[in-house]
N, C-alpha and C positions, 0 to 999 in steps of 0.2 A: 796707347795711353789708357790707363784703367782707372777705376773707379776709387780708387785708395787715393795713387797719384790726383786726382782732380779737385778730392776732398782736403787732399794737406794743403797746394797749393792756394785754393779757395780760403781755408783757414789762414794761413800765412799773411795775402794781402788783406784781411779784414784785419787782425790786429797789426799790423803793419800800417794803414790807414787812419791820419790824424782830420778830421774838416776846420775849417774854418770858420768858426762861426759868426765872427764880426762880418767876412767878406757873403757871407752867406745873409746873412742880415739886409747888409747892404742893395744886394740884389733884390731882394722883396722888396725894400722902399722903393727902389724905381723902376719897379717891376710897370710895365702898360697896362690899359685897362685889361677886365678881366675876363675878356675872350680871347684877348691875343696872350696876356699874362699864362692862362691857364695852356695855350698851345706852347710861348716857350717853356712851362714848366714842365710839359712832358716831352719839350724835346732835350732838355735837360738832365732831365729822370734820366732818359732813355741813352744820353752821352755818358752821365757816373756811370749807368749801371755797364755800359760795355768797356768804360774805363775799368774801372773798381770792381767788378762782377758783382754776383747777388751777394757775398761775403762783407763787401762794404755796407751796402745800403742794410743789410739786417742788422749790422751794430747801430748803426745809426740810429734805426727803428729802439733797438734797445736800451739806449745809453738816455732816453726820457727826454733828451733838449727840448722839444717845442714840441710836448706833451704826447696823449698814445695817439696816435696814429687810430681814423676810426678803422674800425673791423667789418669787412664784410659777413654775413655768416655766411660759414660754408655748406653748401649742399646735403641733406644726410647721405649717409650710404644708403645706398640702394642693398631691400633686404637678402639675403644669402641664406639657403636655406641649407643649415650643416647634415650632412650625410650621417646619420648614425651609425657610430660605432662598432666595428664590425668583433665580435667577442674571440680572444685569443683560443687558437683549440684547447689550452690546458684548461680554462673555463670552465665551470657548468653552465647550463643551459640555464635562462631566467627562466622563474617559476610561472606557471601562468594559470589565472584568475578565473580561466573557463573551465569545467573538468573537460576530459579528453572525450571525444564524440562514442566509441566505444565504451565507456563507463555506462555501469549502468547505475540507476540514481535511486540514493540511500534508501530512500522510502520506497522501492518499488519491490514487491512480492517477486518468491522465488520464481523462477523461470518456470520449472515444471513441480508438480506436487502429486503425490499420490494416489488417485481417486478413492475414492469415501468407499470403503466395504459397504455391500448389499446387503441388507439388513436381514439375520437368516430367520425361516421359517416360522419357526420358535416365537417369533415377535409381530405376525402378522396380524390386524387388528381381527376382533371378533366377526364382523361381518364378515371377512375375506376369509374366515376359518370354516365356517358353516358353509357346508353344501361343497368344500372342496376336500374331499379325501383324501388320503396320503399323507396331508400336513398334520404332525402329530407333536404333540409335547405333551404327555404323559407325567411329567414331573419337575415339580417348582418350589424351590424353597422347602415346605417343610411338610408340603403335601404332593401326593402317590395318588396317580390313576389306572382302571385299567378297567376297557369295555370288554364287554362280553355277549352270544348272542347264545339263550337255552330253546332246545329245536319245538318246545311245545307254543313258542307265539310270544317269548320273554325276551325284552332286554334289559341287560343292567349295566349299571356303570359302577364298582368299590373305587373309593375314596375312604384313602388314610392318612389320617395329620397327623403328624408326632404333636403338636402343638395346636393351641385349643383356637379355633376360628369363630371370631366375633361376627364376619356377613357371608354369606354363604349363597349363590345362584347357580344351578346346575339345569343346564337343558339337553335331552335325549332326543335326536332329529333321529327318527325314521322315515326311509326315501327310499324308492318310489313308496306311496302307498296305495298304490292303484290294488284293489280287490282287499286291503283292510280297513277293519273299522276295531276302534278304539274300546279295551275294553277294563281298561282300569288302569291305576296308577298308585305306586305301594310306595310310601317313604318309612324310614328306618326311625324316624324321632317324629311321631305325628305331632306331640304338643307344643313342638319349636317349630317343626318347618312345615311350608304353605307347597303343597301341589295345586298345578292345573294344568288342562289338557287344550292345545287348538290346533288348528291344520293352519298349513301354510302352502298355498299353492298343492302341490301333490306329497306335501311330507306331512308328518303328523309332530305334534310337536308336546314335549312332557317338560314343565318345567318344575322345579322345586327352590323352594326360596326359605332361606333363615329367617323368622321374625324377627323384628326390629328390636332392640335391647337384649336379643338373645345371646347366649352364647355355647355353641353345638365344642363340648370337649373335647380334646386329643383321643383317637381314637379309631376303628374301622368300623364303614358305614357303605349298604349294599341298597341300591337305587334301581327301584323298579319298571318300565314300560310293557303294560300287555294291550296285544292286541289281538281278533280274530280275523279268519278270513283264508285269502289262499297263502299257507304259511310253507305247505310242504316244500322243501328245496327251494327255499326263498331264497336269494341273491341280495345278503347285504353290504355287498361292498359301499353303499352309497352313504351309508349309517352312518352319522358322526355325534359326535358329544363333546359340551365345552363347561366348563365352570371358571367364575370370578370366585377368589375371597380374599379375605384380609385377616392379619395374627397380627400378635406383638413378638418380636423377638428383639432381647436385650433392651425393653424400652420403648424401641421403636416400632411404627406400624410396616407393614411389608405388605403390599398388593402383590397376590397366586393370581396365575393367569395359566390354566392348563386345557389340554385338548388333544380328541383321539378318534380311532374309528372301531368297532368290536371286531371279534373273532368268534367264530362259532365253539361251543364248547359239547365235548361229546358228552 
C-alpha cells in the first residue's frame, strides 16, 4: 500500500461522510458531568476517528458547525542553518572586498629607486675646497680661471669674465708656509678692490675683495701673492685658490663659484 493509495482512500471516506447533527446534539445534552463527560468525549473522538479516519474528523473541523475549533500553536521550527550555495564551475568567482594579500597598496612607494648621484666635486662647499688639492673647477658660467706659480716668490691667479661682475671675493692659499714671509700683495683695479693679507695656521692667505656698489667689467684681470723666504724648488702642490662672484645674465643674477690649484710657469 502506498502513499497515493492511502491518500485517495482517506479522501474518498471524508467526502463520503454525512454526521448527524441533531443525534450529535443530543448526546451533549446528556452528556455526565464533566470529568466523566470529557473522558467519554474522547473516547468517542478516539472511536470516529478509527471509524472515519483523520479524513472525516478534518471535514468536520471545516464545515464551521459548532464554531472553530480552539488552535493550539504549534512549536516553531527549530532553526536550520542553510548551507551556502556551492557556485556552478561556469561561474565567476565573487568579487572580494579585501585586496589580495600580495597586492601591494596604492599609496606605497616603489619597491626599489635609484640612489641619489653623489654630488661631483665641482659642487663641494668652499670650506671643503681649501686646503684639499686636486679638486678643481677652473670654470663657471661666464668666468675663466687659471693658477699660476712665477719661480721669483709670485703667485697668480687670471680671471676672465666675458660678462661684467657686480661682487667679486678671491683668496690665494699658499701651503706650507713654513720658512716664508709675506711680502706684498698686487691687485689689478686697486680703486674697486680691497686686498689683505693673514696667515692661517701654517698657510698664508691673500684675499681680494670688490667694493661694495662696485662693478669690476667684463674683461681679464692678473692677481698677485709675493712672498720671500726659502722659495728655491718650493713644492706647491699644496697651493690652492677659490673665488665667489655674481653677473647678471639675461636678467637674471647667476652666483660663480670657481677653484684650482697653480702650475709652475717657466
Amino acid at each position: 500500500m502506498n502513499d497515493d493509495f492511502l491518500r485517495s482512500e482517506l479522501q474518498r471516506a471524508a467526502a463520503d461522510h454525512h454526521p448527524d447533527r441533531t443525534a450529535m446534539l443530543n448526546r451533549i445534552a446528556a452528556a455526565p458531568p464533566p470529568r466523566a463527560r470529557r473522558t467519554r468525549l474522547v473516547g468517542a473522538a478516539a472511536a470516529v476517528t478509527a471509524v472515519l479516519g483523520l479524513g472525516g474528523v478534518a471535514q468536520w473541523a471545516l464545515a464551521g458547525e459548532h464554531g472553530p475549533a480552539p488552535v493550539t500553536p504549534a512549536a516553531p521550527p527549530a532553526a536550520t542553518t542553510t548551507p551556502p550555495a556551492r557556485p556552478s564551475p561556469s561561474s565567476p568567482p565573487p568579487a572580494s572586498s579585501a585586496p589580495p594579500s600580495s597586492a601591494a597598496p596604492a599609496s606605497s612607494a616603489p619597491a626599489s629607486s635609484a640612489p641619489a648621484s653623489s654630488a661631483p666635486a665641482s659642487s663641494a662647499p668652499a670650506s671643503e675646497v681649501r686646503g684639499h688639492p686636486g679638486d678643481t673647477q677652473i670654470e663657471k658660467g661666464t668666468l675663466w680661471s687659471d693658477g699660476s706659480v712665477v719661480a721669483d716668490g709670485r703667485s697668480q691667479v687670471t680671471l676672465k669674465a666675458t660678462t661684467d661682475l657686480t661682487t667679486l671675493e678671491l683668496t690665494l692659499r699658499v701651503e706650507p708656509a713654513s720658512g716664508l714671509t709675506a711680502a706684498g700683495i698686487r691687485t689689478p683695479v686697486p680703486e674697486k678692490i680691497n686686498a689683505d693679507l693673514t696667515r692661517d695656521g701654517n698657510a698664508l692667505l691673500y684675499r681680494f675683495t670688490l667694493a661694495k656698489g662696485e662693478t669690476l667689467k667684463a674683461g681679464t684681470y692678473v692677481f698677485t701673492a709675493r712672498y720671500n723666504g726659502e722659495i728655491k724648488n718650493r713644492d706647491a702642490t699644496q697651493d690652492t685658490y677659490e673665488a665667489f662672484a655674481d653677473t647678471t645674465v639675461d636678467d637674471e643674477n647667476k652666483r660663480l663659484h670657481i677653484y684650482g690649484n697653480y702650475f709652475p710657469r717657466d
